[in-house]
C-alpha positions in Angstrom: 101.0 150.0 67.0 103.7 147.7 67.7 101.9 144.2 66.8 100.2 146.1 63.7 103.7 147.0 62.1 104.8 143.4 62.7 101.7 142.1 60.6 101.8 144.7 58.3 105.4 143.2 58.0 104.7 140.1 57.8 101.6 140.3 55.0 104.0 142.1 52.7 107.2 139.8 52.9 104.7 137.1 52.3 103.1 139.3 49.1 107.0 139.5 48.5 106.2 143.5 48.1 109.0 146.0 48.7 107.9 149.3 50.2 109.0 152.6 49.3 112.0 154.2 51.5 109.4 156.4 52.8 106.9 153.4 54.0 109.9 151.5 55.0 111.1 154.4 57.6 107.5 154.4 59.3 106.8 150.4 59.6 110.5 150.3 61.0 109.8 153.0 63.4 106.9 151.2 64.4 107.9 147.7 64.5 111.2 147.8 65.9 109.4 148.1 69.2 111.8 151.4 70.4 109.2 153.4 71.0 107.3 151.2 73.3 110.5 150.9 74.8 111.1 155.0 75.5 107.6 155.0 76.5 108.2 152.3 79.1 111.5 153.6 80.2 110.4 157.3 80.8 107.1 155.9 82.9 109.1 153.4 84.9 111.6 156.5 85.6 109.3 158.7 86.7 109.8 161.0 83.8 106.9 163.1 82.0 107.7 164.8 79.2 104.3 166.5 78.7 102.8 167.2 74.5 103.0 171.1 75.6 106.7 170.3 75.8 106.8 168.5 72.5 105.2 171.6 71.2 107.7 174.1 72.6 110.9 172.4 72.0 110.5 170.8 68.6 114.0 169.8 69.3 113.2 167.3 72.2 110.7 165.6 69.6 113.5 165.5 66.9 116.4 163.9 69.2 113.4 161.0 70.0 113.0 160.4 66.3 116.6 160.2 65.6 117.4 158.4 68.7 114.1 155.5 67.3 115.9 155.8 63.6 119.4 154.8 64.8 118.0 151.8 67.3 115.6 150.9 64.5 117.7 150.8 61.9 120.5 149.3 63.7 119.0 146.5 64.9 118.1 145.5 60.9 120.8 141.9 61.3 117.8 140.1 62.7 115.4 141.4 60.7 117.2 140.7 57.4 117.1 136.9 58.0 113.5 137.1 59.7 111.6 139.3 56.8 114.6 139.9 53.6 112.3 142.4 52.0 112.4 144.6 55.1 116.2 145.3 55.3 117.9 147.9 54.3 120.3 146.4 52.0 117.1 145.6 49.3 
């Protein structure tokens, strides 16, 4: 998912194409690499938070999103000199 994004990313700023806000949102989710990075950190803790959970407590699956959105988004300093028409200040 990760390396997909970045492509993705990487074909468009070449095709100088700006996305939508809503496109923007899910190739930054994806290709900031956060989610990887809960993944990784909840294995190497010893953590499971099981789909059955997700499905009770919409609320757990909400704060993960949010928590992706913030990282993601602020992290964009690199990412406006690497790819300009993947920043939020377009």
């Amino acid at each position: 998912m990760w390396l997909t994004a970045r492509a993705d990313t990487l074909e468009a700023n070449e095709q100088m194409s700006t996305p939508t806000l809503e496109e923007y949102i899910v190739l930054r989710r994806k290709s900031s690499g956060v989610k990887v990075a809960f993944d990784l950190t909840e294995f190497a803790e010893g953590l499971t938070i099981s789909d059955e959970t997700l499905r009770h407590y919409p609320s757990i699956h909400r704060l993960r999103q949010d928590a992706i959105d913030i990282i993601a988004w602020s992290s964009v300093s690199s990412t406006v000199l690497s790819f300009p028409i993947f920043n939020l200040f377009v």
